[in-house]
C-alpha positions in Angstrom: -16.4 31.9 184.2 -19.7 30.2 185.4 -18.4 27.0 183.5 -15.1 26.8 184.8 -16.6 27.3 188.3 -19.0 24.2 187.5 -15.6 22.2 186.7 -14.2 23.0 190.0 -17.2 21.4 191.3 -17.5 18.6 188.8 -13.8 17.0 188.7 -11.5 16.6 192.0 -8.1 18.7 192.0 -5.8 17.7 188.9 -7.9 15.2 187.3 -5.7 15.2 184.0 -8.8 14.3 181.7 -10.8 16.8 182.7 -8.1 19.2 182.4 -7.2 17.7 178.6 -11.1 18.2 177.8 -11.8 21.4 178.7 -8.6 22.4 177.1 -9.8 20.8 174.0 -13.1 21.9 173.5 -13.2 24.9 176.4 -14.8 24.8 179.4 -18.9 25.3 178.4 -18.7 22.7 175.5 -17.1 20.5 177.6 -19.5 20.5 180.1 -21.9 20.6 177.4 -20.1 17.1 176.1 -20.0 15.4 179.4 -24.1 16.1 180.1 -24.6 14.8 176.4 -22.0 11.7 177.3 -24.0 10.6 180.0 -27.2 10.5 178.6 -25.7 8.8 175.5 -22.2 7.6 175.3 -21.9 5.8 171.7 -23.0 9.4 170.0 -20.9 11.5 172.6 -17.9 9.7 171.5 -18.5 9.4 167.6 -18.1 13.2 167.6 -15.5 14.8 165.0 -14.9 17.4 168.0 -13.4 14.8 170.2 -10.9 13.4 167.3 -7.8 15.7 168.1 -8.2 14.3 171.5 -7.9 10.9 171.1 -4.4 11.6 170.6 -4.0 12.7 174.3 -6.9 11.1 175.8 -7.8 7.2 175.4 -11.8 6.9 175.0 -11.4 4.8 178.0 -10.0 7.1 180.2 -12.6 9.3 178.5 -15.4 7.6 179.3 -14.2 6.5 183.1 -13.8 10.6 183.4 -17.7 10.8 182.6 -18.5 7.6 184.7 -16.7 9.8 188.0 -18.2 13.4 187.0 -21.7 12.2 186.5 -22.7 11.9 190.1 -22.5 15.2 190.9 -24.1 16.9 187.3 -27.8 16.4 189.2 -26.9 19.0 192.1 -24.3 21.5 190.1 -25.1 24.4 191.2 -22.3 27.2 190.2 -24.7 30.6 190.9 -25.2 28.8 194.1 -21.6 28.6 195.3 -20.7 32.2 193.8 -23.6 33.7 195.8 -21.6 32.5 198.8 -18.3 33.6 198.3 -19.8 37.0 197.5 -21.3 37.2 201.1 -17.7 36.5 201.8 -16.7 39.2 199.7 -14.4 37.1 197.4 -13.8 36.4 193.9 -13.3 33.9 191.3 -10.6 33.8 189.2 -9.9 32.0 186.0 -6.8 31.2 183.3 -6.9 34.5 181.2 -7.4 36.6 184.5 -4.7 39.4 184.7 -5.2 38.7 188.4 -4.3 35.1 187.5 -0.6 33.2 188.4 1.5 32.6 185.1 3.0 29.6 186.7 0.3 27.5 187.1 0.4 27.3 183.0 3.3 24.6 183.9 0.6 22.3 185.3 -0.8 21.6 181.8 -3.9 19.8 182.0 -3.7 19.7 186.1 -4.0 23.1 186.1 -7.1 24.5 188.4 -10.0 25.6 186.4 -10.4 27.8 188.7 -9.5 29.6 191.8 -11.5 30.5 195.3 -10.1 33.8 196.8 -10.5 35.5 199.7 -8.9 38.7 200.8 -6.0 40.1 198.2 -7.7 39.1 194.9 -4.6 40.0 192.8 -2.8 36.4 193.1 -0.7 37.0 190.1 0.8 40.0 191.5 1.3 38.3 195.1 2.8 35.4 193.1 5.6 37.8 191.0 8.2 37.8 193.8 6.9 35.1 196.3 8.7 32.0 198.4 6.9 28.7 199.1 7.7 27.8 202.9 5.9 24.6 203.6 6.7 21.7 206.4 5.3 19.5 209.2 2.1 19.9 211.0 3.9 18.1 214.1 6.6 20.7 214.0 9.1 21.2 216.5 10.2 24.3 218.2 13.5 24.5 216.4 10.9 23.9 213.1 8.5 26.6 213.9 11.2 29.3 215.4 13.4 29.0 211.6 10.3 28.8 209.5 8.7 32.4 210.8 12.4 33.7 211.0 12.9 33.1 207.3 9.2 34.6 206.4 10.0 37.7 208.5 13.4 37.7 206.5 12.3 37.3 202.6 9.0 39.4 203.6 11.7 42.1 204.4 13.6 41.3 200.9 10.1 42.1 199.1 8.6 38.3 198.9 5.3 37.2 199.8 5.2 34.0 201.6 3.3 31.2 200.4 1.7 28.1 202.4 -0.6 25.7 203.0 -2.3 27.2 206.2 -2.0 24.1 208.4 -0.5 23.9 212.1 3.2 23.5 212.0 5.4 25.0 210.3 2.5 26.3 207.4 1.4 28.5 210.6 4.8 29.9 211.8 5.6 31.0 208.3 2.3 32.7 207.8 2.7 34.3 211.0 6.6 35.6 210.4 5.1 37.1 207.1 2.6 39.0 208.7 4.5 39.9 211.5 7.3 41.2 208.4 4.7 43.3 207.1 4.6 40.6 203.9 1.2 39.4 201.9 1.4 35.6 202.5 -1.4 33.2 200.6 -2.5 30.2 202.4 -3.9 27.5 200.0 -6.7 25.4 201.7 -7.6 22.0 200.4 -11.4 22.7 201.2 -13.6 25.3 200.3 -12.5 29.1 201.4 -16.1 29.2 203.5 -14.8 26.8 206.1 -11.8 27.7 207.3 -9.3 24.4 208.0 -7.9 24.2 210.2 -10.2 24.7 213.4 -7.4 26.3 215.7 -6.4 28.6 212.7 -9.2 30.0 211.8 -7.8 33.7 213.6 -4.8 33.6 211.5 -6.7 32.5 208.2 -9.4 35.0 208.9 -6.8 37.6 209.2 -5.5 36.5 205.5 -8.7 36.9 204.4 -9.4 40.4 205.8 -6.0 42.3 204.7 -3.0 40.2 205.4 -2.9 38.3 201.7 -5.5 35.8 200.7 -6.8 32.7 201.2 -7.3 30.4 198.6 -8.6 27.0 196.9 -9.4 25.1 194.1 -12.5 23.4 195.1 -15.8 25.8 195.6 -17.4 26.9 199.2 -18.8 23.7 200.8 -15.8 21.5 199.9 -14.2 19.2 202.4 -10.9 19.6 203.0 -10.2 15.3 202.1 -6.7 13.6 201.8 -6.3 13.6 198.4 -7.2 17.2 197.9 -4.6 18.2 200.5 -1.6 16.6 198.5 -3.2 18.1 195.3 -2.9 21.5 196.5 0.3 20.5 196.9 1.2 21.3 193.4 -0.9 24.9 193.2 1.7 25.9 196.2 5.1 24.8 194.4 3.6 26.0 190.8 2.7 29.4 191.9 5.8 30.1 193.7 9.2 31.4 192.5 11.2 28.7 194.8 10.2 25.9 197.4 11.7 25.6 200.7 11.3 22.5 203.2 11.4 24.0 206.4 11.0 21.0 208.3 9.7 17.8 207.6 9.9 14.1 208.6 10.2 10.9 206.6 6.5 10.7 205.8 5.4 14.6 206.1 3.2 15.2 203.5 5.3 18.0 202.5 7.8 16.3 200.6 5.1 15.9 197.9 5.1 19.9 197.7 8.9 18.8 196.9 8.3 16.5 194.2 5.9 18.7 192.4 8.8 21.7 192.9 11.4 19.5 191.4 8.9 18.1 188.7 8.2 21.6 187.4 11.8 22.6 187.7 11.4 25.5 190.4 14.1 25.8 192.8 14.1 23.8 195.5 15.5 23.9 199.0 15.9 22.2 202.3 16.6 23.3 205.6 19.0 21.3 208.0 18.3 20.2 211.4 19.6 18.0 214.0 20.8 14.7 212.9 18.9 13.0 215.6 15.7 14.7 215.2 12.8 12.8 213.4 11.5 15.7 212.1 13.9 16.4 209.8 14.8 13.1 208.3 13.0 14.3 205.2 14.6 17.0 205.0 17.8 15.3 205.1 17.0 12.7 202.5 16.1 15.8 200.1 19.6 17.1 200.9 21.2 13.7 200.9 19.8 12.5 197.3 20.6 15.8 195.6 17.1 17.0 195.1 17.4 20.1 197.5 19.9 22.5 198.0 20.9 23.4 201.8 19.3 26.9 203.1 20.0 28.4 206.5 18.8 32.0 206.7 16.5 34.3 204.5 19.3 35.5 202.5 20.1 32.3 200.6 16.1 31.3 200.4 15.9 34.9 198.5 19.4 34.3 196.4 17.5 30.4 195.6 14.6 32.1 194.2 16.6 34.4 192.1 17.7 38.4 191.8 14.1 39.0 190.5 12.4 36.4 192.5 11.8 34.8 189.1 12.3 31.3 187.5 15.9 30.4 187.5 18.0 31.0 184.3 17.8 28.4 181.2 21.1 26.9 182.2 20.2 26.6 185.9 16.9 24.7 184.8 18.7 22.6 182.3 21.0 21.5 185.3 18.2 20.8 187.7 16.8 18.5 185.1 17.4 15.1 187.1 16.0 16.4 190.3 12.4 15.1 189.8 13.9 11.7 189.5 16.0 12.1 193.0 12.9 13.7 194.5 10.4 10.6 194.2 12.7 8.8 195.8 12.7 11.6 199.2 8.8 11.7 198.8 6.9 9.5 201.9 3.9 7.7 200.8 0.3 8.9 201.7 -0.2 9.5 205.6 -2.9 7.0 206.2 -4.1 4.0 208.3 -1.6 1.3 207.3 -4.1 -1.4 206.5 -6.2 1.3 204.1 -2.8 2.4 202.3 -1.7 -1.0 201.5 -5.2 -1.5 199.5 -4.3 0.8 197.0 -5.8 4.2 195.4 -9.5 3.6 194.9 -9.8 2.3 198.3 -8.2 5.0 200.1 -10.1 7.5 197.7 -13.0 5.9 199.2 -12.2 5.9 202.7 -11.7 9.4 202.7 -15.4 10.2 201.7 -16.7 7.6 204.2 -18.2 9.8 207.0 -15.8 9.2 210.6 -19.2 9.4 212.6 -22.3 8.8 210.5 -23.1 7.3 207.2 -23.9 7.8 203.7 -25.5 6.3 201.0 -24.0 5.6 198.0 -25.1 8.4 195.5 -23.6 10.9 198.1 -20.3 8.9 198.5 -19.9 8.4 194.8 -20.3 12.6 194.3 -18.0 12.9 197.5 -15.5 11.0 196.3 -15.2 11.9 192.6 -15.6 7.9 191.7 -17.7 6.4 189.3 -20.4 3.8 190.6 -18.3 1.0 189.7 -15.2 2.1 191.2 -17.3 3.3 194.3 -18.2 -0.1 195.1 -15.0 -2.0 194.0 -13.5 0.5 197.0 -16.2 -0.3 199.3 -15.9 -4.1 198.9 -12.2 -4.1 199.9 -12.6 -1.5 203.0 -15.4 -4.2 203.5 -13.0 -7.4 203.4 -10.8 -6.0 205.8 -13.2 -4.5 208.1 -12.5 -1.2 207.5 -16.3 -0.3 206.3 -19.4 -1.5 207.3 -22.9 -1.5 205.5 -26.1 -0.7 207.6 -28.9 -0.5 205.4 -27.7 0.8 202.0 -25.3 3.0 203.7 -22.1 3.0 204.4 -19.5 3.8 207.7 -16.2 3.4 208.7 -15.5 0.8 211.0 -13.4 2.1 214.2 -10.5 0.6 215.6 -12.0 -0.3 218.2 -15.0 -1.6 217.2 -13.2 -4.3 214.6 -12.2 -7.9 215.1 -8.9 -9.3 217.5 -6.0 -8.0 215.7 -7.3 -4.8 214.5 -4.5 -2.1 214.7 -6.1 0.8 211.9 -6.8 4.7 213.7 -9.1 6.8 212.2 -8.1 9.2 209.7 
């Protein structure tokens, strides 16, 4: 367990080599292997332990895995981090847990190595019969008024209600579940310390003290950063019996709670709204390419996720086969500054650990963002190019709209 808490620590949310290694070797030699990696690399890798590996696993991808994780073996610190979820009165959960969710198995090698829980520690029993309500955090009224109706309607059919604990629509379906007497689950994309949102920190406090559970990936102190909010993305659809888009524009990061729905073949479904609303063209284009099907009340969410509110027969999956490929195409892109989107993944990686107000020096960036020193800088240099970042003395900012050259257009994040 106190391995598998330092992974959670160590790698970012569904790094895929880390998930490969520690299935490979288990979690304590892993770690054992990436401490003995960094100190010396040629010997690490001539290992007969690693062989069966190589078949999954390029030694480069290997070896880039080590190059992101070392920054942060100096301060790992697991007893640390448990001592503060117990003076929160959680637990930590592992694979092999009774209390643990069967279906995040169907991640494979992104599964968590772990999970953060406050309130309800039993997630697998929460997760038997549950529904997956997720959509916009600039929700309408027509968005927020269907999404707590349908929680207050499957809670009343015997589901929990699962979300992502965000304004929107992740807030009216947590609220329709508690107000239906249901457990719902809210899955934070920081550390279960902090609760994140600021203006829900009543509702996810009430989770946490009866009303179901809060839970994340990443240990108490985490940030809740960009790339950690669409990886929870996939904990939410994996641990859930169906998926329902609730509202959600072309861009809502949502839809990616879609795609990894339709990727692991869980039901997945859409709900319709006005043809000239905006914030539910995403919803539409679900609906449109065949990667949804259409839901309109609680009755058909709890008919979509089944007569047991289990996975959907054989047959049914076997059908739904295509729908990952129709779903990429609904998916929106990341929902960040144009200019830092357009300069690819390292970059944006990087601009989400870059501080909005201060500044940090490298070693703290590189553990931030999960990056290897390399990669770190190759990130910082573009931000850099396009005025995005700005160095002050070994350490590093983000460079505000405002404050950049004529022709500067970027917001903060």
């Amino acid at each position: 367990m106190l391995s598998r808490a330092a992974w959670s620590r160590l790698a970012e949310p569904a790094d895929a080599v880390a998930g490969a290694l520690v299935a490979h070797l288990g979690a304590p030699a892993a770690l054992e292997w990436v401490v003995d990696a960094v100190r010396d690399p040629a010997r690490a890798m001539r290992g007969q332990a690693l062989e069966p590996l190589g078949t999954r696993v390029a030694a480069d991808r290997l070896m880039e895995g080590v190059a992101r994780w070392a920054p942060r073996l100096d301060r790992l610190d697991p007893r640390r981090e448990l001592r503060v979820l117990e003076r929160f009165g959680g637990a930590l959960l592992v694979p092999g847990d009774a209390r643990w969710p069967a279906g995040l198995a169907a991640l494979g090698a992104e599964e968590p190595f772990a999970l953060w829980v406050r309130g309800e520690p039993d997630l697998a029993a929460l997760a038997e019969r549950s529904v997956a309500l997720v959509g916009a955090r600039a929700s309408s009224a027509y968005g927020d008024h269907v999404a707590a109706d349908l929680a207050a309607g499957v809670a009343d059919r015997g589901f929990s209600v699962v979300s992502g604990g965000a304004y929107g629509i992740d807030a009216a379906a947590h609220r329709g579940a508690v107000a239906g007497g249901a457990p719902t689950v809210a899955v934070l994309a920081g550390g279960v310390d902090r609760f994140y949102p600021p203006g829900n920190q009543d509702l996810l406090r009430r989770l946490a003290d009866g009303a179901g559970a809060v839970v994340s990936e990443v240990p108490p102190g985490s940030a809740p950063f960009k790339q950690r909010f669409l990886a929870r993305n996939r904990i939410i659809a994996a641990v859930s019996c169906a998926t329902v888009v609730v509202e959600a524009a072309w861009r809502s990061g949502a839809l990616s709670t879609a795609r990894h729905a339709a990727r692991l073949l869980r039901p997945l479904g859409a709900v319709p709204g006005p043809v000239t609303a905006a914030t539910s063209t995403g919803c539409h284009a679900l609906l449109r390419d065949g990667a949804a099907v259409c839901v309109t009340d609680a009755a058909e969410v709890a008919e979509l996720a089944g007569p047991y509110g289990g996975a959907p027969p054989e047959e049914d999956s076997r059908e739904r086969a295509p729908a990952p490929a129709r779903a990429a195409r609904a998916v929106s892109r990341r929902r960040v500054p144009a200019e830092v989107e357009a300069l690819g993944e390292r970059p944006r990686q990087v601009w989400d650990a870059l501080p909005t107000r201060a500044s940090a020096g490298l070693d703290a960036l590189a553990r931030t963002a999960g990056l290897a020193p390399g990669e770190l800088l190759a990130g910082l240099g573009a931000l850099e190019l396009h005025g995005l970042a700005a160095q002050e003395g070994g350490r590093w900012r983000r460079v505000r709209s405002g404050a950049r050259g004529e022709g500067s257009g970027t917001s903060r994040s």
